[in-house]
C-alpha positions as CSV (number, residue, x, y, z in Angstrom):
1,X,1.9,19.8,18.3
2,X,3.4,16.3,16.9
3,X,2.4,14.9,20.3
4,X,-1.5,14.7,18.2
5,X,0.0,12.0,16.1
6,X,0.6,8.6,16.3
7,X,2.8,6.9,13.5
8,X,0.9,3.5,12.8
9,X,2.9,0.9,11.1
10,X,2.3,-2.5,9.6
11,X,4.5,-5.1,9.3
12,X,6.1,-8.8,8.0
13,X,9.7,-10.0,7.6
14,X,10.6,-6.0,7.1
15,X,14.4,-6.3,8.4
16,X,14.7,-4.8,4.7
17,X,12.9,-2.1,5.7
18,X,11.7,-1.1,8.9
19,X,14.8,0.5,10.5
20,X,14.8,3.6,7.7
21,X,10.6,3.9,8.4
22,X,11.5,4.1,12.4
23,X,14.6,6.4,12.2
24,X,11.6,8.9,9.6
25,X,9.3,9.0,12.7
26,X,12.0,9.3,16.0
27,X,10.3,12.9,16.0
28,X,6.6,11.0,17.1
29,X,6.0,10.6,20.9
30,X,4.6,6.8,20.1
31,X,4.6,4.9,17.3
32,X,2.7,1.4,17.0
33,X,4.1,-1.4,15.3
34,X,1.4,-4.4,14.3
35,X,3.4,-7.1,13.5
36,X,1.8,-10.8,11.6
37,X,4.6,-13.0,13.0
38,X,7.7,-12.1,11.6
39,X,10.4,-14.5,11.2
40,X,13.3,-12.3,10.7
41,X,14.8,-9.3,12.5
42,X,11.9,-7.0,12.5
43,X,10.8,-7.2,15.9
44,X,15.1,-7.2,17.0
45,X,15.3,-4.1,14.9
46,X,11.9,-2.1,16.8
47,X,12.6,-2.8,19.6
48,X,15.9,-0.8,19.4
49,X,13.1,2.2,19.2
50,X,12.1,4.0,22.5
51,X,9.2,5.4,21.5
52,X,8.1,2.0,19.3
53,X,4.8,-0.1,20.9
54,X,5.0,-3.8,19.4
55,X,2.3,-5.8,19.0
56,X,1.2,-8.9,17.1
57,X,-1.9,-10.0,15.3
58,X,-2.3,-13.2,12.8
59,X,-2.8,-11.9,9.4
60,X,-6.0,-12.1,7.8
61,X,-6.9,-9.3,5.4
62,X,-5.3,-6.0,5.2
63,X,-8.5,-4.1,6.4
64,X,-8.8,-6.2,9.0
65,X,-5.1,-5.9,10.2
66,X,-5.7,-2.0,10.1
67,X,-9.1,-2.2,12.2
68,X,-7.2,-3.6,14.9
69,X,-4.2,-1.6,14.7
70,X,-6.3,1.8,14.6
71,X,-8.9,0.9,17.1
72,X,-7.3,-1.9,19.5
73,X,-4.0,-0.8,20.5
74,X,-4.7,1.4,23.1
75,X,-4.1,4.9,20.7
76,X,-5.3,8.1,22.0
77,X,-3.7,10.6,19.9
78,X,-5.9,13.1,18.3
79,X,-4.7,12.0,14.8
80,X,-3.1,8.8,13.3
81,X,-0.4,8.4,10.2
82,X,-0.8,5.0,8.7
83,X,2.9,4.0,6.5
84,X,3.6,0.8,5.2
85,X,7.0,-0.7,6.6
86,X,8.5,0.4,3.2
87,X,7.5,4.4,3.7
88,X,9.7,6.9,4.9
89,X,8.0,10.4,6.4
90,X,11.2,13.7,5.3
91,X,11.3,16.0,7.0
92,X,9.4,18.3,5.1
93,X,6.4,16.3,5.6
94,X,6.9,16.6,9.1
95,X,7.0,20.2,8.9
96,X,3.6,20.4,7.0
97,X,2.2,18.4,9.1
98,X,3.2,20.1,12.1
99,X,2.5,23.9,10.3
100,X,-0.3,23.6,8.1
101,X,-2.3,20.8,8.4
102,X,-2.6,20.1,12.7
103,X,-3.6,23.6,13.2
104,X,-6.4,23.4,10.6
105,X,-8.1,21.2,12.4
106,X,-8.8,18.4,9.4
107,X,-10.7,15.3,9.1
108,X,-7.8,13.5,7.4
109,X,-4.8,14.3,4.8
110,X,-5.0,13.4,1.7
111,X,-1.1,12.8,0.8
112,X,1.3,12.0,-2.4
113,X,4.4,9.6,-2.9
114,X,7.6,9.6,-4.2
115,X,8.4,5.9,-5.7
116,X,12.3,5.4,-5.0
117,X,14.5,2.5,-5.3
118,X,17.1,2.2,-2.7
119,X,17.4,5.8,-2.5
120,X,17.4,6.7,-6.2
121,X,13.5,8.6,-6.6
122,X,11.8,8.4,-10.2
123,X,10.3,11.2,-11.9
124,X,6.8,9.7,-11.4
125,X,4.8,7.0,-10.8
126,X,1.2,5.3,-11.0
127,X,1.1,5.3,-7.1
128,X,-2.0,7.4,-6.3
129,X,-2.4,9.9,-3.7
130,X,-4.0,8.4,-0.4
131,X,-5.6,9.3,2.8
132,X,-2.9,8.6,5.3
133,X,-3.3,10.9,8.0
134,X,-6.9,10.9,9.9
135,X,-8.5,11.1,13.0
136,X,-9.5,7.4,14.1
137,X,-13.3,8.5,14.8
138,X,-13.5,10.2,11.6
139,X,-11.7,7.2,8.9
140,X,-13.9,4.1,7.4
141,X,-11.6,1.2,6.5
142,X,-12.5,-0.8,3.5
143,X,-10.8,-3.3,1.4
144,X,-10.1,-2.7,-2.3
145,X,-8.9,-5.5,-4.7
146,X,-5.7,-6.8,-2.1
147,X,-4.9,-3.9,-0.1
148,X,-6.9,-1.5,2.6
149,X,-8.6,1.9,2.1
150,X,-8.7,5.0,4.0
151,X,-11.9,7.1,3.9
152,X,-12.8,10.1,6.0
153,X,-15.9,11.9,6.9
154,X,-15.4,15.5,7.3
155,X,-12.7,18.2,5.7
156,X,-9.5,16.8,4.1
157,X,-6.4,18.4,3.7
158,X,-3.9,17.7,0.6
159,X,-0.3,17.7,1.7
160,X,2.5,19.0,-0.8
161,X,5.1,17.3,0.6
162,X,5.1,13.4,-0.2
163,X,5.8,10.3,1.5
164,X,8.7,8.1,0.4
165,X,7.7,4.7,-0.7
166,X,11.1,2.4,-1.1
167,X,10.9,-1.1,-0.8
168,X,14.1,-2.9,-0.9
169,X,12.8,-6.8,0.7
170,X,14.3,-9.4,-1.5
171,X,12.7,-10.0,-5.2
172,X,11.7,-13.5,-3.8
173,X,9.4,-12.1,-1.3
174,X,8.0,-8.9,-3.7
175,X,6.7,-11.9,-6.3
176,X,5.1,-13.8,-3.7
177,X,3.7,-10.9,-2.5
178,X,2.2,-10.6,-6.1
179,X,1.1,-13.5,-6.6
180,X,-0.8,-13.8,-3.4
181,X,-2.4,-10.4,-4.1
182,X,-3.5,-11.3,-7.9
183,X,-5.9,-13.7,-6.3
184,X,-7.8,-11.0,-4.2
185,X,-7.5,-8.7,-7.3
186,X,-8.9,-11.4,-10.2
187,X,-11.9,-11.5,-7.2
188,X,-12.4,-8.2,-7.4
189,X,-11.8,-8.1,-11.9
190,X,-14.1,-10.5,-11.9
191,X,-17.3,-9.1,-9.4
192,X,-16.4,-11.7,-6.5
193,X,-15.4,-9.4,-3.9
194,X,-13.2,-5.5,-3.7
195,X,-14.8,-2.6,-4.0
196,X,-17.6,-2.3,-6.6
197,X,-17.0,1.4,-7.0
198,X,-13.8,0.5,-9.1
199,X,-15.2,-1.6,-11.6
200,X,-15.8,-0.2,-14.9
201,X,-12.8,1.0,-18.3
202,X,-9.5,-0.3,-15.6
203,X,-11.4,-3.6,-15.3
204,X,-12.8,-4.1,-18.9
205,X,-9.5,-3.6,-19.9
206,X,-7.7,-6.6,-17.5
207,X,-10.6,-9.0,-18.3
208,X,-9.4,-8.2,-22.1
209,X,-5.3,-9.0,-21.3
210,X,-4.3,-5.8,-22.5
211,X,-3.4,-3.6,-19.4
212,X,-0.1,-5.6,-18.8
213,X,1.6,-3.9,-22.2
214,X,-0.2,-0.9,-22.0
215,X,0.7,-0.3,-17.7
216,X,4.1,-1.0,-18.6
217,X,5.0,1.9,-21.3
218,X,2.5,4.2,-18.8
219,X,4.4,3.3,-15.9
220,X,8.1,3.5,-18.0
221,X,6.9,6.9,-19.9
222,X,5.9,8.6,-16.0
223,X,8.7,7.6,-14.1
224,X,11.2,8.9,-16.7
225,X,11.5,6.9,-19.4
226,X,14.8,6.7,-21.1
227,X,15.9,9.6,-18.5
228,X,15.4,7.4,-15.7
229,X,18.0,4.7,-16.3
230,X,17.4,1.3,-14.7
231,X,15.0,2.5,-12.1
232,X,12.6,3.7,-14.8
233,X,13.2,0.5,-17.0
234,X,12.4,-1.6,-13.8
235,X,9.5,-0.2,-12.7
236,X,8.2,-0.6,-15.9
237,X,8.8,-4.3,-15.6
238,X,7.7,-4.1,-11.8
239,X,4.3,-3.3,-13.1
240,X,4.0,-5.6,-16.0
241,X,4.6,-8.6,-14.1
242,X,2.0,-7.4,-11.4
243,X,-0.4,-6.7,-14.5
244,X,0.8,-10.1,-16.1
245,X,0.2,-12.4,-13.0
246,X,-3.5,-10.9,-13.2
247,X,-3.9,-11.6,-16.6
248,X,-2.7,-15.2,-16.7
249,X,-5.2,-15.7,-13.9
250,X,-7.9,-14.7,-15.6
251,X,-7.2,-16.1,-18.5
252,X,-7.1,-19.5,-16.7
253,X,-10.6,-18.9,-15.7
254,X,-11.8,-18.3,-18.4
255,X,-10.3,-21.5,-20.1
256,X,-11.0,-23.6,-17.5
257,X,-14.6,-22.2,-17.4
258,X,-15.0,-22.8,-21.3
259,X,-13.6,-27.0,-20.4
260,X,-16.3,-27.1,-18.5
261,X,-19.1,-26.0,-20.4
262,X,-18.2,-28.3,-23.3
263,X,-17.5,-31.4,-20.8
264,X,-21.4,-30.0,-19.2
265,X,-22.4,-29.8,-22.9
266,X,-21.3,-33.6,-23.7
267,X,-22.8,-35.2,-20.5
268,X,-26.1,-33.9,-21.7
């Protein structure tokens, strides 16, 4: 029954990454790859992959990226599983998949995550449960502050068994990662642009320039506080600075704005 699934992947400069993602899906009979021009050895590495398709699209916006890879790269699969190059699918998952949730005949799976760092899995994390698996005719794809969102129309089925998310790219690249995301994201704080629908008590709170302190004892207390050792202690920080970037941006705009109301103020 696996042959009703097609592994969809995104990816850019995932050497890191990719090769732990590919070996978590040799069980699919294709898996797509939608590269943005990597530089590195992603496309070396994938290629190594029989049942890997490669293909390449400029990168504009992630929703964008995931129209094309879901509806122009020639998938016919009854069912797709959208990972980041940074998620691994167990076993288990596979098993569920294959036992509970293809013979039920769903719109999508609704499925949860297990944060790790380089193999070492925390307690918890903030990372929210997602639709990840879904027919292509059934899923709407939206943008939300800087990343995509998967929406189905019809019956969705929550999975047990979670997804692996462990990113091991270079620090370098994971803060220039953030700081190009805190610009979709202060669009979206601040009613330019993202999803409307998530406004509201998150948002109040980062236009205030509290959530950096507050996320950062949420996010050390859930993934295991003291009893989580380094990872804990760094994914605290992880999500401070992430929370931090967005604050010091808005805070700029606001200061900036303030200049120049008093320099309008003066020249009238």
């Amino acid at each position: 029954m696996l042959d009703r699934v097609t592994p969809v992947i995104l990816t850019y400069n995932e050497s890191a990454n990719i090769a732990r993602t590919l070996n978590s899906v040799r069980w699919a009979e294709s898996v797509v790859v939608l590269d943005s021009g990597s530089q590195d050895e992603t496309k070396q590495i994938a290629s190594g992959y029989p049942n890997v398709r490669w293909f390449e699209r400029t990168f504009d916006t992630h929703q964008a990226q995931w129209e094309h890879a879901v509806r122009n790269t020639g998938i016919n699969s009854e069912y797709v599983l959208a990972l980041d190059a940074d998620m691994e699918v167990p076993a288990a998952f596979v098993q569920e998949l294959r036992d509970s949730f293809l013979p039920g005949e769903f719109a999508g799976g609704d499925v949860p995550f297990i944060y790790s760092y380089y193999g070492r899995p925390l307690a918890g994390s903030l990372y929210p449960n997602q639709i990840r698996v879904f027919r292509p005719s059934a899923v709407t794809i939206t943008q939300v502050d800087h990343t995509q969102h998967f929406a189905v129309a019809g019956p969705v089925y929550k999975f047990r068994n979670r997804l692996i998310h462990d990113d091991r790219k270079p620090l370098e690249r994971w803060v220039a990662a953030q700081l190009s995301y805190q610009v979709l994201n202060d669009d979206a704080v601040m009613g330019n642009g993202g999803d409307s629908r998530k406004g509201g008590f998150k948002y109040s709170l980062r236009r205030a320039g509290i959530m950096p302190p507050l996320v950062g004892l949420i996010a050390y207390l859930r993934s295991g506080g003291p009893f989580g050792g380094a990872a804990s202690a760094r994914y605290a920080y992880e999500r401070m600075v992430c929370e931090g970037l967005l604050a010091i941006r808005l805070m700029n705009g606001r200061m900036k704005a303030k200049e120049q109301n008093v320099r309008d103020s003066g020249n009238n």
